[in-house]
C-alpha positions as CSV (number, residue, x, y, z in Angstrom):
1,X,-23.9,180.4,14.8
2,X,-22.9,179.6,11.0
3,X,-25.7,180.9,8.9
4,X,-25.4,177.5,6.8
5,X,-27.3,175.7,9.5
6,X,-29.7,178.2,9.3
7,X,-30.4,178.0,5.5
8,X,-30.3,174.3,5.7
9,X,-32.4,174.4,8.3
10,X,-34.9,176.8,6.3
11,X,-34.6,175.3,3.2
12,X,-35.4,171.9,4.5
13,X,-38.8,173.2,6.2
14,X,-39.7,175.0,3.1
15,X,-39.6,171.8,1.2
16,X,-41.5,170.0,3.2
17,X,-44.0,172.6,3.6
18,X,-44.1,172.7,-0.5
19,X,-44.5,168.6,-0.4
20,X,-46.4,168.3,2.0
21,X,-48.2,171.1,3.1
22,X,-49.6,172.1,6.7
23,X,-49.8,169.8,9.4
24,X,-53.3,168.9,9.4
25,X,-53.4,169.1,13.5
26,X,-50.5,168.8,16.4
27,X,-50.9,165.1,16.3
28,X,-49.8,164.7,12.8
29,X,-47.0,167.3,14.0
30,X,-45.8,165.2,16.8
31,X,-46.3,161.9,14.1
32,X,-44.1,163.4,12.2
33,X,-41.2,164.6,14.4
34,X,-41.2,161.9,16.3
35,X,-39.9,159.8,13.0
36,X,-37.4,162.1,12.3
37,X,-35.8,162.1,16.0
38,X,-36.3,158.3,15.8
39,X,-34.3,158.1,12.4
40,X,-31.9,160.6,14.8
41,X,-32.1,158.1,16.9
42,X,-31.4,155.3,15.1
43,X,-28.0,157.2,13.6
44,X,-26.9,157.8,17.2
45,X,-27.5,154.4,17.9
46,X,-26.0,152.8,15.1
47,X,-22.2,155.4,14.4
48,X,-22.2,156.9,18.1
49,X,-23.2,160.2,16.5
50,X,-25.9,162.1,15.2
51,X,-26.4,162.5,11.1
52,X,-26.3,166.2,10.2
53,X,-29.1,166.1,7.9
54,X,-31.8,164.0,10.5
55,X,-30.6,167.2,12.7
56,X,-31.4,169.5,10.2
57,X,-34.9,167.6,9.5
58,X,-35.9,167.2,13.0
59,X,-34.8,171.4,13.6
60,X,-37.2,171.6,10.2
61,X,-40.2,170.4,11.7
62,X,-40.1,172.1,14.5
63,X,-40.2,175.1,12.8
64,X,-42.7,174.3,10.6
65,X,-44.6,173.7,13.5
66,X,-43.8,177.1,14.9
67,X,-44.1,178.9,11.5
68,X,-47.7,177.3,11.1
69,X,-49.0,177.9,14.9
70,X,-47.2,180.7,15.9
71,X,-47.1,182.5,12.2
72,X,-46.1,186.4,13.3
73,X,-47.5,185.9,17.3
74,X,-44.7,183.4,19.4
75,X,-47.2,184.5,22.4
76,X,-51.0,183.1,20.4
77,X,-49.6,179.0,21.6
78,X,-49.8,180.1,25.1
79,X,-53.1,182.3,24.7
80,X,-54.7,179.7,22.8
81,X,-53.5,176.3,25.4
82,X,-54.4,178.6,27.9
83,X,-58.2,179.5,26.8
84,X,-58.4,175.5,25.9
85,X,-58.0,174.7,29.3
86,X,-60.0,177.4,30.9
87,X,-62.9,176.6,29.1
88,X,-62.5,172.6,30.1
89,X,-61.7,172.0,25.9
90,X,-59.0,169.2,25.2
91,X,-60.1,168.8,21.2
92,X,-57.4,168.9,19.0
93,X,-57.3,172.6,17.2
94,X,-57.8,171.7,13.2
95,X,-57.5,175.2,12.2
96,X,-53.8,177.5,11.9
């Protein structure tokens, strides 16, 4: 993989991270990745391909998303859904 993308990539999620800081919960994640796949979208739609940068902002997101509720432990999203479910909680986590 060219380590461009990556930089991009990580450069674009740091920027938003400075602008905007942390998701305030996983609905304001999904909120906001779901406009950046539907500007995607609407670039697909509109040339018959997708824009490089609405790529690179939709790949930022996500990681953001992972960086802020993963941090250094990929396996506390699954610990934490799980212990949600077990203990009948569906309330939307606040904290990261």
């Amino acid at each position: 993989m060219d380590e461009r993308h990556l930089t991009n990539v990580e450069n674009e999620m740091r920027r938003g991270e400075e602008r905007y800081g942390k998701f305030a919960s996983g609905h304001e994640f999904m909120a906001v990745l779901q406009e950046e796949v539907t500007e995607l979208w609407e670039d697909i739609r509109l040339t018959g391909y997708p824009s490089y940068h609405e790529l690179v902002q939709v790949a930022a997101v996500a990681l953001r998303a992972i960086h802020q509720y993963g941090g250094d432990d990929p396996d506390r999203f699954e610990r934490e859904r799980s212990d949600l479910f077990k203990n009948g909680k569906t309330a939307e986590r606040t904290d990261a």
